[in-house]
N, C-alpha and C positions, 0 to 999 in steps of 0.2 A: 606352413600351409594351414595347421589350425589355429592359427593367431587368425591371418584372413577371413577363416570360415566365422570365426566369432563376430568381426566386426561388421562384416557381411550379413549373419542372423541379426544382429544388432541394430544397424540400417534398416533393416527387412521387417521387422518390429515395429520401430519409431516411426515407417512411413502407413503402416498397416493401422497403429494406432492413428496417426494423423488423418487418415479415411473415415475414424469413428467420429471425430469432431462433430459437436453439435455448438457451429456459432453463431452469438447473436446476431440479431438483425441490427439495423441501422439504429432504430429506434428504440431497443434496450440500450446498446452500447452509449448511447448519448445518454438516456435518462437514467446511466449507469454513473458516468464522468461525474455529471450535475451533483448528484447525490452525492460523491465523494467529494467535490470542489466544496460543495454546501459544509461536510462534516469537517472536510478542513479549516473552512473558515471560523465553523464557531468552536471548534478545539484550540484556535489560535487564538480566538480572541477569548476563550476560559482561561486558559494558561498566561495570557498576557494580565488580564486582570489578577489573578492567581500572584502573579509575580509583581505586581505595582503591588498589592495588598501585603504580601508578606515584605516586601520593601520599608513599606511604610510603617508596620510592625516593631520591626528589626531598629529601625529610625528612631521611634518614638519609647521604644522600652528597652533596650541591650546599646545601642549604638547614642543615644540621647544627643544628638545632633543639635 
């Protein structure tokens, strides 16, 4: 019985908190996405450069291809 009562308060919580929610509107969440899509792309193309550059490195002074 007090196993129930626990997951019971627990539920009872989780849905109380889910009533505090303050969520974005249509118009954050999009110009939210964009800005993350943006930073992903130019973290992927630093890293890819990153990575042709130490390649190239690696090539021309330890590996003498």
């Amino acid at each position: 019985m007090e196993k129930e009562n626990k997951v019971k308060d627990f539920f009872n919580g989780v849905f109380a908190e889910m009533k505090r929610i303050t969520w974005p509107t249509r118009k954050e969440a999009v110009n939210h996405t964009i800005t993350v899509i943006v930073f992903i792309l130019l973290a992927s193309l630093f890293l890819g450069a990153m990575d042709i550059a130490i390649q190239q490195l690696l090539e021309t002074f330890v590996l003498k291809i």
